[in-house]
SESEVEX-571341 format. One line per 8 residues: number of its first residue (from 1); their letters; for each residue y, x, z of C-alpha. Coordinates in Angstrom, 1 decimal. Layout:
NUM = a = Y:X:Z ~ ... $
END
This chain:
1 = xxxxxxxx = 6.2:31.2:-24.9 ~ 4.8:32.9:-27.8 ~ 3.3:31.2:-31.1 ~ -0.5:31.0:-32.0 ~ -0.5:33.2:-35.4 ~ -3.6:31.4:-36.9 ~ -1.9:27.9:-36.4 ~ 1.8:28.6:-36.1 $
9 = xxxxxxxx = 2.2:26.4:-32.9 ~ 3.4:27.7:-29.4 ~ 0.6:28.5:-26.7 ~ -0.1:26.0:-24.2 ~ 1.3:26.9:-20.3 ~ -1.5:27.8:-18.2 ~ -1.2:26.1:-14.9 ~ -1.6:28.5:-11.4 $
17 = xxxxxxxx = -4.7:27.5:-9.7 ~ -4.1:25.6:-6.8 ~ -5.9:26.3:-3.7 ~ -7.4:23.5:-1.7 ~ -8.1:24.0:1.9 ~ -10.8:21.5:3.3 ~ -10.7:21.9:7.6 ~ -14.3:20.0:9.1 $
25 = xxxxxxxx = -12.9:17.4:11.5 ~ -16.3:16.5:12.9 ~ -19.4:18.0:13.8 ~ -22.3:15.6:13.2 ~ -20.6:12.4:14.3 ~ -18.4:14.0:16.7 ~ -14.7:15.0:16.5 ~ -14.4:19.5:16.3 $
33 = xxxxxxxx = -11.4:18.6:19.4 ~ -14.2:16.9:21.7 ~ -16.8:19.6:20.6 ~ -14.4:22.4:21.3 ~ -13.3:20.5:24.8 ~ -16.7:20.4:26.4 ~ -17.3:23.9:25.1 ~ -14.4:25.2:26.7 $
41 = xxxxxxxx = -14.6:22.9:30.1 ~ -18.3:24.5:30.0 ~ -17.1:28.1:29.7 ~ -14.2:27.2:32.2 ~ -16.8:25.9:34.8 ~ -19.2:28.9:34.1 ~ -16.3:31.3:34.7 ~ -15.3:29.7:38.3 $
49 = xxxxxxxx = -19.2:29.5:39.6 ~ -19.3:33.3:38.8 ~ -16.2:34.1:40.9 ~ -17.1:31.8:43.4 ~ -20.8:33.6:43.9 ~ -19.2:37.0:44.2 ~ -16.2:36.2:46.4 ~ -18.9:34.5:48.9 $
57 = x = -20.9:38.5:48.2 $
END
């Protein structure tokens, strides 16, 4: 560490940032796994109706 001329006392360490990562676990008052569920099992269901209609073409 080096010394502060004007008082003659060693610089203090700075500390590294530290990054906090915050994840959203709900969505309103719903969990994100339940939301992301039904969105999927929507898609999922979508998916199969669309084969189903042109396999019966």
């Amino acid at each position: 560490m080096s010394k502060d001329i004007k008082t003659g006392q060693r610089a203090s360490r700075q500390q590294t940032p530290t990054k906090i990562i915050v994840e959203r676990h709900y969505v309103g008052t719903e969990k994100m796994e339940t939301v992301f569920k039904r969105i999927a099992e929507e898609q999922i269901t979508k998916k199969v109706k669309e084969i189903a209609e042109n396999n019966s073409n």
